[in-house]
GUKOLKOL-371869 format. One record per residue (C-alpha): x, y, z; residue in one letter. Coordinates in Angstrom, 3 decimals, always signed. Each point is the difference from the previous one (the first is absolute). Example, Ala and Ser with C-alpha at 12.3 -4.5 7.8 and 13.67 -1.06 7.14 Angstrom:
BEGIN
+----------+----------+----------+------+
|     east |    north |       up | code |
+----------+----------+----------+------+
|  +12.300 |   -4.500 |   +7.800 |    a |
|   +1.370 |   +3.440 |   -0.660 |    s |
+----------+----------+----------+------+
! end
This chain:
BEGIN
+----------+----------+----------+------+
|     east |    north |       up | code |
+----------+----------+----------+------+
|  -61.578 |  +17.834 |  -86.233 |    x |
|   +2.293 |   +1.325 |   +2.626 |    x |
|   +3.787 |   +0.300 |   -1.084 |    x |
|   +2.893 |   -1.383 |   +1.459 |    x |
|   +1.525 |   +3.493 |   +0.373 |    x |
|   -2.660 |   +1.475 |   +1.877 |    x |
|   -0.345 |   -2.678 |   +2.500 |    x |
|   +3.129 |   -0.765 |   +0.365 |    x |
|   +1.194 |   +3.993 |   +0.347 |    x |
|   -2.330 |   +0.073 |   +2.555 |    x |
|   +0.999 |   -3.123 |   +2.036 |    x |
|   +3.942 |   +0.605 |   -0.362 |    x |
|   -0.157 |   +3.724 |   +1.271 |    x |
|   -2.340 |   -1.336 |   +3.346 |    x |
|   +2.879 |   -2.476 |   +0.109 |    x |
|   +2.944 |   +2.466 |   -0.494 |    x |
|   -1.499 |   +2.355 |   +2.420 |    x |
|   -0.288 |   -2.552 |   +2.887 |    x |
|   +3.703 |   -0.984 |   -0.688 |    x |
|   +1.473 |   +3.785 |   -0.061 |    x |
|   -2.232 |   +1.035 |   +3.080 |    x |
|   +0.848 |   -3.011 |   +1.859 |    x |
|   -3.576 |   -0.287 |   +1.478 |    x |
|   -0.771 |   -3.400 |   -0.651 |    x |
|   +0.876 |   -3.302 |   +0.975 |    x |
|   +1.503 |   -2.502 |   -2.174 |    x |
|   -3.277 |   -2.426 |   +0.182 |    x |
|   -1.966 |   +3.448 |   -1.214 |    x |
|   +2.606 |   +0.360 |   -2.602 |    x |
|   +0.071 |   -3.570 |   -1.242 |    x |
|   -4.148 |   +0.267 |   +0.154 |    x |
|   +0.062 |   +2.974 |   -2.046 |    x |
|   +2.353 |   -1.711 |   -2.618 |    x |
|   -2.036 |   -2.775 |   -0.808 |    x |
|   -2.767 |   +1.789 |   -0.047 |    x |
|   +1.370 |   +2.332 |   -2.673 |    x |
|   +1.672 |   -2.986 |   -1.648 |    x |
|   -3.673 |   -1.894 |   -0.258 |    x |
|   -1.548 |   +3.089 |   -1.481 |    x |
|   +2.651 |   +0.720 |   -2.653 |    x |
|   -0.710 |   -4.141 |   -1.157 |    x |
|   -3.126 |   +0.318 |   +0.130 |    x |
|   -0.535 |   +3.748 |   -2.195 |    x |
|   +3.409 |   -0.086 |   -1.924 |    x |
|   -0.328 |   +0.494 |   -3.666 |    x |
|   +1.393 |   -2.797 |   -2.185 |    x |
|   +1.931 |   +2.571 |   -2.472 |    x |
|   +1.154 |   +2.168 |   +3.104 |    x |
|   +0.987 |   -2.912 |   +2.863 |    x |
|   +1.224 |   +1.152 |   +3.332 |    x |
|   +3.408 |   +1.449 |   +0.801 |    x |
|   +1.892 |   -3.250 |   +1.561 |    x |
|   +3.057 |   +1.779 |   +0.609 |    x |
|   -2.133 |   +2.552 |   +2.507 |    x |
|   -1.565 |   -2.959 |   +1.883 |    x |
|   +2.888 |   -1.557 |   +0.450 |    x |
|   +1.563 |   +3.490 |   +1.423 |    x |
|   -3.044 |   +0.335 |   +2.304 |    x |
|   +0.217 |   -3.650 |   +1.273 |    x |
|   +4.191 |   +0.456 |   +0.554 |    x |
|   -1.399 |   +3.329 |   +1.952 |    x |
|   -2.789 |   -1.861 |   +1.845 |    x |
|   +2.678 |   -2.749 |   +0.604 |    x |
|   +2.838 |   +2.262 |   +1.812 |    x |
|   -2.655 |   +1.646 |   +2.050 |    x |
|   -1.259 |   -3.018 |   +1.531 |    x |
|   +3.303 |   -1.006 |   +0.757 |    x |
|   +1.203 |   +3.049 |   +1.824 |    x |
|   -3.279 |   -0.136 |   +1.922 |    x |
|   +0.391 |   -3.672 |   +1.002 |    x |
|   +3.481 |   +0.963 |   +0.702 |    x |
|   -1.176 |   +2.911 |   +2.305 |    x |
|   -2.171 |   -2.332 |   +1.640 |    x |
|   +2.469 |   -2.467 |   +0.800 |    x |
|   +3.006 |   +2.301 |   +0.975 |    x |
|   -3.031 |   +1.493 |   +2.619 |    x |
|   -0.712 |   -3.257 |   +1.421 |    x |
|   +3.745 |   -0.995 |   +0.301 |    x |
|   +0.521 |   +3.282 |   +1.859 |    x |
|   -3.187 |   -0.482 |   +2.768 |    x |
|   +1.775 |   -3.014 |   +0.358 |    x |
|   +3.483 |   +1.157 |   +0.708 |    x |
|   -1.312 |   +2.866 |   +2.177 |    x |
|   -2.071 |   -2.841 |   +2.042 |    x |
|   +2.846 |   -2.208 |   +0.290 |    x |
|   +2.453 |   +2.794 |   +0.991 |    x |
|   -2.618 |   +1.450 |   +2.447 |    x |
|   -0.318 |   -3.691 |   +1.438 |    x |
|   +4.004 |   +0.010 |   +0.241 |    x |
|   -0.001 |   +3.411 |   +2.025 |    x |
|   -1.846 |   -1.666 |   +2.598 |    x |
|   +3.203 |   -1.621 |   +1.261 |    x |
|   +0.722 |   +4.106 |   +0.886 |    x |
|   -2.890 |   +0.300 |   +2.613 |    x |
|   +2.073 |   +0.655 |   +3.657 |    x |
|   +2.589 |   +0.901 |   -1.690 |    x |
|   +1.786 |   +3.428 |   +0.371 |    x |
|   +1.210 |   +1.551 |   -3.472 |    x |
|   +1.499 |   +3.489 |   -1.393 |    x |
|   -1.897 |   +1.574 |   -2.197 |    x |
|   -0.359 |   +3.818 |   -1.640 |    x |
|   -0.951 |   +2.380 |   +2.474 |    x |
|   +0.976 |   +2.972 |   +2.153 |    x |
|   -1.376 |   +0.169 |   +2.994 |    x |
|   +0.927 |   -1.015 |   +3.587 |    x |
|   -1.484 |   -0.174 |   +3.102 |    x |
|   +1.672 |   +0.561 |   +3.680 |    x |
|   -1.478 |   -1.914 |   +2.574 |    x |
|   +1.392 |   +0.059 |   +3.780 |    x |
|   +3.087 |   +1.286 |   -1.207 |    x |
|   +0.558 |   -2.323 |   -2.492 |    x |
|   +0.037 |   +0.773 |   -3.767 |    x |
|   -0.959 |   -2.302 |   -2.503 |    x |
|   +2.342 |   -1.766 |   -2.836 |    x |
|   +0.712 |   +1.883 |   -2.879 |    x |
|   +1.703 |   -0.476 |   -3.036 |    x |
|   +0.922 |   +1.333 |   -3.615 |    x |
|   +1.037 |   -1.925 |   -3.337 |    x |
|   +2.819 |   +1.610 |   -1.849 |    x |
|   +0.129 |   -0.931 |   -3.866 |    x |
|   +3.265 |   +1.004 |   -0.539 |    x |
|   +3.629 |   +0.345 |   +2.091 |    x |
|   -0.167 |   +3.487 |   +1.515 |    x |
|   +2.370 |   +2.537 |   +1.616 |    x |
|   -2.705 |   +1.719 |   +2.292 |    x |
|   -2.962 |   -1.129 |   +1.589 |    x |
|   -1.891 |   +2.256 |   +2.278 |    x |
|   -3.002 |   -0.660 |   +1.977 |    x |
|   -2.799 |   +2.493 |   +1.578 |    x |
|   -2.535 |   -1.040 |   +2.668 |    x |
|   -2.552 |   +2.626 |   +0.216 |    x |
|   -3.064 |   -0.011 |   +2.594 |    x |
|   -3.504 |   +0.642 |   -0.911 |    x |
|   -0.204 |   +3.634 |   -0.663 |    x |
|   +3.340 |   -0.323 |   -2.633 |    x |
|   +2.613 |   +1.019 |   +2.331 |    x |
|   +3.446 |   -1.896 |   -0.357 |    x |
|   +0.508 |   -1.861 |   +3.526 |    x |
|   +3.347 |   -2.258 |   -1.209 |    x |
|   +2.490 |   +0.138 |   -2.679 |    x |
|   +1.675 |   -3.220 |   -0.373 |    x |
|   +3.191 |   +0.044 |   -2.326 |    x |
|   +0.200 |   -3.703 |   -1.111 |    x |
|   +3.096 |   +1.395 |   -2.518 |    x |
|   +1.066 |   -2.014 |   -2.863 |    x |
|   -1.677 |   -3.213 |   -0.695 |    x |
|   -0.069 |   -3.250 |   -2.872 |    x |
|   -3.246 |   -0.628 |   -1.766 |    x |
|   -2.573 |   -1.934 |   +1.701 |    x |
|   -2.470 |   -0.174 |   +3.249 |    x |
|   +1.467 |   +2.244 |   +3.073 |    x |
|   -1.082 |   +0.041 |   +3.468 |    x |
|   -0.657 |   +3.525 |   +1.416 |    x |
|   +1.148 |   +0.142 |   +3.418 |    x |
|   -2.048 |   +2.292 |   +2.166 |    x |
|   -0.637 |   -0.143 |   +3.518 |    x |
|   -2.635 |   +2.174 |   +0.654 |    x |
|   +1.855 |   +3.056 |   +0.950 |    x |
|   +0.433 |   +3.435 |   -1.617 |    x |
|   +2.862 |   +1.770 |   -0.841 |    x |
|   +1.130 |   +0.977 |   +3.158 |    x |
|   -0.289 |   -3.583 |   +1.454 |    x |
|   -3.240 |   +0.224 |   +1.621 |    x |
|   -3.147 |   -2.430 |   -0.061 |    x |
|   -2.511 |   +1.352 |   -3.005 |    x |
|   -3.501 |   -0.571 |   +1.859 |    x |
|   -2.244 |   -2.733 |   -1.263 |    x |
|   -2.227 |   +0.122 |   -3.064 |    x |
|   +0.753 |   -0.048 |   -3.211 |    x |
|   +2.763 |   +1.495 |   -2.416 |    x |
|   +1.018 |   -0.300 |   -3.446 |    x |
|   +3.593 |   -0.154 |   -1.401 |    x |
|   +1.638 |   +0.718 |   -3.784 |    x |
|   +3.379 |   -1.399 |   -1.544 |    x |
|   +2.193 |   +1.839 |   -2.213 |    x |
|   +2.435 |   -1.765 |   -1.663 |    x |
|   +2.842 |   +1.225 |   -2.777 |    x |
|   +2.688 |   -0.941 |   -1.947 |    x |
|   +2.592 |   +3.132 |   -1.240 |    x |
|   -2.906 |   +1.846 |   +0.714 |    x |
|   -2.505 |   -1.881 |   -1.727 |    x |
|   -3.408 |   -1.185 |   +1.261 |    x |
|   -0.274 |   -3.854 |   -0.270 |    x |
|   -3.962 |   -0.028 |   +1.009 |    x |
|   +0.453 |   -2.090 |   +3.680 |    x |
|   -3.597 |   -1.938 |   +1.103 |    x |
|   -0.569 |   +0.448 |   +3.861 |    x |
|   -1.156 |   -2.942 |   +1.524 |    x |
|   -2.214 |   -1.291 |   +3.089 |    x |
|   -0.687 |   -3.037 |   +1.699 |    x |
|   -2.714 |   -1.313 |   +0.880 |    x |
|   -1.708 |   -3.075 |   +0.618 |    x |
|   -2.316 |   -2.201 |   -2.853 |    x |
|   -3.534 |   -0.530 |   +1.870 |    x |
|   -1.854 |   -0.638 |   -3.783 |    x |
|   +0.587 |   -0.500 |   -3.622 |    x |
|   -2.659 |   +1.249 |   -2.830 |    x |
|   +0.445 |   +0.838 |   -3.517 |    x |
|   -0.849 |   +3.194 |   -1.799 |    x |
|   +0.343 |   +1.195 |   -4.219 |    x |
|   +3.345 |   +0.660 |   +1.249 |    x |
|   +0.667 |   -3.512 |   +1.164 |    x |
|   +0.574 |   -1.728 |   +3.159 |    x |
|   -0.093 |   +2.130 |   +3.229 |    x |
|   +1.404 |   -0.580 |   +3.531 |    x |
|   -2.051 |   +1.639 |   +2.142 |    x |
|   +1.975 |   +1.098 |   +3.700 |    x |
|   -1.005 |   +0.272 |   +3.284 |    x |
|   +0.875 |   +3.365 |   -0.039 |    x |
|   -3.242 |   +0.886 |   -2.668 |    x |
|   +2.625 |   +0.178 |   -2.597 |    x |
|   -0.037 |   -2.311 |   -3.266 |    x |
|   +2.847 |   -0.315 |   -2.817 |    x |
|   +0.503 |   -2.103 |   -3.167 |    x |
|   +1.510 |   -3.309 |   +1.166 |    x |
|   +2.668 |   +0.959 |   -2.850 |    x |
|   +0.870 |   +2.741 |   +2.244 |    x |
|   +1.085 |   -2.323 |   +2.748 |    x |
|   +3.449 |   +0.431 |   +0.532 |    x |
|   +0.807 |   -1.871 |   +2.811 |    x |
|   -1.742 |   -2.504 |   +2.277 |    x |
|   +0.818 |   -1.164 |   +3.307 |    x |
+----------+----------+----------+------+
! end
């Protein structure tokens, strides 16, 4: 006759295994259980009965598992749901002009277009450099000491020695201190919403410009 040890060493390690490695489901898990439970009735020796205190381990194992897995499923629903809904309330953003990371700027017919920078923290000094394509500073803008929060950066399109920078496109960088400590400024750019679509980062605001952002990255909307 087979023994309870042997088929139920057998059964509990296939068990144990599944649970440390994580590879199965929690149906599998419960499947393989019984199974083992069935075959330990039905072989157990009647001087050497099965171990009730490791079944009952095995089925408080099987137990949690299936409980953090229906958990996992349910926390993943709940959050397609929340990114649909907030993807749904972005909408409302389509037309809309909004400020968002970035760092370059265009110059068309003379005109340059709005820029801005968000500064975390109050500084003494805030400096800004517009450079043109190949790198070369075209504007230093001394916005000196500021208060935390979103800045416009006035520039009007002309280099340092007040004349028109020619059309096309530039790029600009913020420094910001306080007693001569960097407090890590965000440029900004406008630009207007034309879609809204979602990525594993969340939900995006795509820009007429060909640029996209994190909607939490909005930080101002006009």
């Amino acid at each position: 006759m087979t023994t309870t040890s042997s088929v139920g060493t057998s059964s509990t390690s296939a068990v144990n295994q599944a649970l440390q490695g994580g590879s199965a489901s929690a149906s599998d898990l419960q499947n393989q259980f019984l199974t083992m439970l069935v075959t330990q009735m039905n072989n157990q020796d009647p001087l050497n009965p099965m171990d009730n205190s490791q079944l009952t381990s095995q089925l408080a194992q099987i137990s949690t598992v299936s409980g953090l897995q229906t958990m996992n499923t349910t926390l993943t629903q709940l959050l397609q749901q929340t990114a649909a809904s907030r993807a749904m309330d972005s909408s409302n953003l389509i037309g809309k002009t909004v400020m968002v990371p970035g760092a370059g700027v265009s110059v068309s017919g003379g005109v340059a277009g709005k820029i801005g920078v968000d500064i975390p923290s109050t500084a003494d000094s805030v400096t800004v450099q517009v450079l043109d394509a190949s790198g070369n500073v075209v504007r230093n803008i001394d916005m000196q000491g500021q208060t935390a929060g979103v800045k416009d950066i006035a520039w009007d399109g002309t280099d340092n020695l007040g004349n028109a920078v020619p059309d096309g496109n530039y790029s600009f960088k913020v420094s910001a201190t306080a007693n001569g400590k960097d407090v890590s400024p965000v440029s900004l750019v406008y630009g207007q919403v034309q879609s809204i679509s979602g990525d594993s980062s969340g939900v995006l605001v795509n820009l007429t410009n060909g640029q996209s952002a994190n909607v939490d990255d909005v930080r101002r909307i006009s």
